[in-house]
N, C-alpha and C positions, 0 to 999 in steps of 0.2 A: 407632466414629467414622467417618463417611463425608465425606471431606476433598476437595473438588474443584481440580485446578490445573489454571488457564487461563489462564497467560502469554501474551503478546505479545514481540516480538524486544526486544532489548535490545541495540539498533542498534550494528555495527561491534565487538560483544563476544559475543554470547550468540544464538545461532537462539532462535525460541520455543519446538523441542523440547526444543533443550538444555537451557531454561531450566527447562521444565516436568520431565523426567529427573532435574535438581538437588536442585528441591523435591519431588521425590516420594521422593528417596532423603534427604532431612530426616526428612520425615513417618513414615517406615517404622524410621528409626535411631531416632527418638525415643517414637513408637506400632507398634511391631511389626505387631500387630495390626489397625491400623485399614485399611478400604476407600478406594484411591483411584481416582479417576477423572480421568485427563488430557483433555484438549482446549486443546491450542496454540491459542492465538487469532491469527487472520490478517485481514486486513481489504481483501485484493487485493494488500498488498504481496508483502516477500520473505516467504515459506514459505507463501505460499495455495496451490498446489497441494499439497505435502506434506502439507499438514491436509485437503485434498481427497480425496485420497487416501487417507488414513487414516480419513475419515468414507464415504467412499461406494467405495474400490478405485481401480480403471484399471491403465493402463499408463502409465511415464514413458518420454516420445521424448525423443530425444538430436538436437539438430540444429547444424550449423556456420550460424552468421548472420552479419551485420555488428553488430558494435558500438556503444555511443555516440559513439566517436571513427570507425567507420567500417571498425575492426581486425577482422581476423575472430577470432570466439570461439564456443567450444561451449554451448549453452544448451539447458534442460530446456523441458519441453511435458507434459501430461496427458491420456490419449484414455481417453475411456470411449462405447465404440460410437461412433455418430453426433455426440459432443458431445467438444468438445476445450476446454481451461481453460488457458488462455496467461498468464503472467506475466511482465508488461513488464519488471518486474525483472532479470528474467534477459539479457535484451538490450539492455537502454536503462535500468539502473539507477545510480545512484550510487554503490554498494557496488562498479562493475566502475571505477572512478577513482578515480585516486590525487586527494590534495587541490590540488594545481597543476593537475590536469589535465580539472578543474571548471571548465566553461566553457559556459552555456547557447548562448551565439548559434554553438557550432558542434558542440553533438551531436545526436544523431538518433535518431529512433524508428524509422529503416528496418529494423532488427532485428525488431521486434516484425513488424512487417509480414510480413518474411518467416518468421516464427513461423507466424502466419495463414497466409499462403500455403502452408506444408508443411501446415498442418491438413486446409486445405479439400484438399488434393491425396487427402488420406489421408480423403476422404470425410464428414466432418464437415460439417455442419451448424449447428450448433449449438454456438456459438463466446462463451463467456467468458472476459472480458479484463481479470485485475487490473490496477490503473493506478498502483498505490503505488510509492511508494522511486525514481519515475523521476530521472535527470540530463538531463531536456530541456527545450524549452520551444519545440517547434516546431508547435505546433498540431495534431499527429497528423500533416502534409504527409509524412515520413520514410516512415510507416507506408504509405501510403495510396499513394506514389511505389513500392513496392515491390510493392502489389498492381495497378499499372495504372495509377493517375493520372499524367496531368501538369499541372503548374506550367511557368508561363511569364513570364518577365520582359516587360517592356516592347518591348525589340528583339525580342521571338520566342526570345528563346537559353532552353533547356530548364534548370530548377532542377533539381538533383542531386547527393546524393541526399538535401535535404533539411535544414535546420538553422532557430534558431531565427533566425538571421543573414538570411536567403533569407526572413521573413514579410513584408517590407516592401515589398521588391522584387518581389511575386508582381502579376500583372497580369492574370492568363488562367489559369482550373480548367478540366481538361479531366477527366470523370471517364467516359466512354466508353470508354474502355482499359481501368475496371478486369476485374478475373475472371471472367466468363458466372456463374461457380458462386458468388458474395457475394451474387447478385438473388433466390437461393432459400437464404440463411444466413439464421440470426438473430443479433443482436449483443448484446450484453448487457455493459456496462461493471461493476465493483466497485468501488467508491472509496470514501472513508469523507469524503468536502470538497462542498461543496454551494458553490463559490465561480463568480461568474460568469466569463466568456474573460474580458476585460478590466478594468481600472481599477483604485482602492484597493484593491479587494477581488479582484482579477483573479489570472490566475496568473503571472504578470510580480511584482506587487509584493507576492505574501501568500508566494511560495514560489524566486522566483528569485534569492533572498541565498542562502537553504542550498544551493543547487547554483553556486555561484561568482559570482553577479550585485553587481557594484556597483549604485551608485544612478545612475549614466551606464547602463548595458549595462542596468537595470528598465526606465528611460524607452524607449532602442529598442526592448525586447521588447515593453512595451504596446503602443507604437507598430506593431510591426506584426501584433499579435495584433486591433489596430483595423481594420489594414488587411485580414488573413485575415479577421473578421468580415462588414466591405464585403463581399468577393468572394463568400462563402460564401450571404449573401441574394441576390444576384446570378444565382448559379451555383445555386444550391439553393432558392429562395426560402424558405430558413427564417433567422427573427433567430437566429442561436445565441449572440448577445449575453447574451442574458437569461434563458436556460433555466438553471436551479440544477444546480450540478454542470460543466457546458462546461470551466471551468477546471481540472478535475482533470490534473495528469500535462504540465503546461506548455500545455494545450486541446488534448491528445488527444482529451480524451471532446468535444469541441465540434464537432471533425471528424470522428470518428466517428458521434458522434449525425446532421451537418449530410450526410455522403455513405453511409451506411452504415446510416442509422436505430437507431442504437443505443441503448436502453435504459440510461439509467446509473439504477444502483441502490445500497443500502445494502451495503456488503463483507462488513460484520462480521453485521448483519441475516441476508444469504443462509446464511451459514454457518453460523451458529446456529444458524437453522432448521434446514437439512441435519442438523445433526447433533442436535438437539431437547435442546439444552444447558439451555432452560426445565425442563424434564423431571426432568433433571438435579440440577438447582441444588434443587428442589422440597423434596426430603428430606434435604439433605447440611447438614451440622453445620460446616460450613467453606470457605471458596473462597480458593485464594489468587490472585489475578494479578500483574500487572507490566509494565513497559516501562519505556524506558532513561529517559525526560526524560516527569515527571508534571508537568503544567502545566495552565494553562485548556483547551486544547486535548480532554484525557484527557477536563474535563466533556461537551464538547461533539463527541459523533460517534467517539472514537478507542477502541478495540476494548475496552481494561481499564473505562472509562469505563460503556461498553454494560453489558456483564457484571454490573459493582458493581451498576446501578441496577436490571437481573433479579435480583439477590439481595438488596435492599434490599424487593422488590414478596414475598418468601418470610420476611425475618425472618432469611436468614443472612447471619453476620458475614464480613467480607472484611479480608484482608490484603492490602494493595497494594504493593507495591516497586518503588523506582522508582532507577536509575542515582543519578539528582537528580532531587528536589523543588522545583518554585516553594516558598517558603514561605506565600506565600497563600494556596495551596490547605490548605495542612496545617491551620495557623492557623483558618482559616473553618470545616473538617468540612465541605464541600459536601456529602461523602460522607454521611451520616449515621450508616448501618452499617459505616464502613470506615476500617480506620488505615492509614494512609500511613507507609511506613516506610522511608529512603534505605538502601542495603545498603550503601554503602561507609563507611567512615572518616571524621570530620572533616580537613578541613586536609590530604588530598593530592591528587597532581596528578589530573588527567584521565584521563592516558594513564595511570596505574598503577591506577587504578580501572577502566578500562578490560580492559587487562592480566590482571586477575585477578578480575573478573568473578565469574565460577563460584567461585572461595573464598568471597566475599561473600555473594554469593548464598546458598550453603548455610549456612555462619555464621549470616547473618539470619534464615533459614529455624528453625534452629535453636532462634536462642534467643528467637524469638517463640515455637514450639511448646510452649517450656519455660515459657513467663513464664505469670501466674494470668490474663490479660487471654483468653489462648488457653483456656486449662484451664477456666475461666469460662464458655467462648465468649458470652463481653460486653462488649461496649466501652463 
C-alpha cells in the first residue's frame, strides 16, 4: 500500500510536518509494511520554506529584524545560490501575537522588508516571497520603507516605519531611494487569495477581522488602502486596484506588484510543481491531508483543497482532517473522492482541542486506517 500524507498546518497547534510525522507514524503502527510518502503542504504561509527546503535543499539564514509590533525578533530565510525564498511569516506573522496584541492599523511589514534586504545583500536575485499567515495590513509600505522608499504625509514629516494606521495619511511615494540591486531582482509573490487591494472583497474587509480589526478599524483600513491605491497609479502608473491577488497579506502583494513588478502567483500550485507531487499522487492507494478549519475556503484555492482535486483527476481516495469542519461542506461531498473527518471530540472547548492536537490527530488517523471504508479504499 502506497499511502501519501500532505497536510497543511493546523494553525496555533500542529506545523504541517508535525502533522504529516503524526500520520505517517498511524500508517506505519497500523500497515507496518506499507510505502509512505510525505509532502507537508505550504501555500507561502508558515512552513513554506521548510518544505522548500525539503523539496529542492538550501541553506536556512538566521537573521535579527523588526517585528510586527516593531520588537526585534529572530526570523528564518532560505538561500539556494542566487535565489532566496522569504516568508513573511516569520516577520510580519500572526503566530508572533499574542491575541490582545492583534491590531492591524499598527503592525508592519518592515521585517519582511528587511528579510529582503539581508537576501539581496547576500547576492540573490531572485527573490520569493510567501505572503501567508501575515498580521498586517499596510499595503507592503513596512516592507518597501525598509528597502528605500519613502512615504510622506501631507506636511512633508516622513512615515515610519510604516503601519496599516499611516495608509491614509500617505500623500507623496518616493521610490528613488530604494536598493540599486531590486532593479536587476525578480520578485515573485506566493499567495493562495486572488482578492482585490480594496472593497467587500478587499483585504481590509475579507481578512482584517482575523488579525484584530473591528468593523470601525475595516472601514479606516479600506479607507486608506483606497488611498495607497490613488498614490500608487500616480506614482507608478499602474491601477493595482484591480489586478487579482493585490490584496493578498493586508496589499503587500499590491505594492510589491505596483514598485517592485512582482509576479504574484499560485503557493501551493509552485510547490507542487517543485516537488512533482501529480507524480506522486499517480499510483498511490491513499492521500491523507488536513488543516485546522475545512470550510469553503479549503474548495476554493487553499492547499488541502488543491491536492484533494489532483487526486480526484487519479481515482485516489483522500482523507481530509480538519481541527473543524463547516458542516456544509461535509454534508454536500464537494469533495467527491474525499471524506472529511473532524479529529477532535464532540462538545469540548477550543483550547483543549487545540492543546492536544497531535493525540487527535493520531487517534483519527488510526482509526480511519482501521475502519473497512480505508481497507476498501472506497468511499
Amino acid at each position: 500500500m502506497k499511502i501519501i500524507i500532505a497536510p497543511a498546518s493546523f494553525k496555533g497547534s500542529l506545523s504541517n510536518i508535525e502533522a504529516a510525522l503524526i500520520i505517517e507514524k498511524a500508517c506505519l503502527d497500523v500497515f507496518p509494511s506499507a510505502e509512505t510518502v510525505l509532502f507537508p503542504l505550504a501555500d507561502g504561509g508558515e512552513g513554506t520554506i521548510d518544505v522548500v527546503k525539503k523539496i529542492a535543499g538550501g541553506r536556512l539564514m538566521q537573521a535579527e529584524v523588526h517585528g510586527p509590533l516593531f520588537g526585534k525578533i529572530k526570523a528564518k530565510w532560505l538561500k539556494q545560490e542566487g535565489t532566496a525564498y522569504i516568508e513573511m511569516a516569520q516577520a510580519a506573522g500572526l503566530t508572533l501575537l499574542s491575541e490582545k496584541e492583534k491590531n492591524p492599523l499598527e503592525t508592519t511589514t518592515f521585517g519582511a522588508g528587511e528579510l529582503i534586504r539581508r537576501a539581496v545583500s547576500f547576492g540573490c536575485r531572485d527573490i520569493f516571497i510567501g505572503v501567508g499567515g501575515s498580521a498586517t495590513n499596510d499595503g507592503g509600505i513596512g516592507a518597501l520603507t525598509a528597502l528605500g522608499a519613502i512615504f510622506s504625509r501631507k506636511n512633508g514629516s516622513r512615515i515610519y516605519p510604516g503601519c496599516g494606521k499611516d495608509l491614509a495619511d500617505i500623500e507623496r511615494i518616493d521610490v528613488s531611494g530604494l536598493m540599486p540591486e531590486l532593479a536587476e531582482s525578480r520578485f515573485t509573490i506566493l499567495s493562495d487569495v486572488k482578492n482585490p487591494l480594496y472593497g467587500k472583497r478587499g483585504a481590509a474587509y475579507l481578512y482584517g477581522p482575523q488579525k484584530g480589526a473591528d468593523k470601525k478599524v475595516v472601514e479606516l483600513l479600506d479607507k486608506g488602502l483606497r488611498n495607497y491605491s490613488r498614490l500608487i497609479r500616480k506614482t507608478a502608473g499602474i491601477d493595482a486596484a484591480h489586478i487579482p491577488g493585490t490584496g493578498a497579506a493586508g496589499g503587500f502583494a499590491g505594492g510589491f506588484a505596483a514598485f517592485l513588478q512582482a509576479e504574484i502567483v499560485s503557493g501551493i500550485e509552485t510547490l507542487l510543481e517543485m516537488g512533482r507531487v501529480a507524480d506522486k499522487i499517480q499510483n498511490a492507494d491513499l492521500l491523507f491531508t488536513g488543516e485546522g478549519r475545512v470550510d469553503i475556503q479549503t474548495l476554493y484555492g487553499k492547499a488541502p483543497g488543491v491536492v484533494t482535486r489532483i487526486s480526484e483527476k487519479h481515482g485516489v481516495p483522500v482523507i481530509l482532517f480538519a481541527g473543524r469542519a463547516e458542516k456544509e461542506i461535509c454534508k454536500k461531498r464537494i469533495f467527491k473522492n474525499a471524506l472529511i473527518a473532524e479529529i477532535s471530540p464532540e462538545n469540548i472547548s477550543v483550547e483543549r482541542a487545540m492543546k492536544n492536537a497531535g493525540k487527535y490527530l493520531y487517534g483519527a488517523a488510526v482509526k480511519m486506517l482501521k475502519s473497512r471504508l480505508v481497507k476498501s479504499t472506497c468511499f
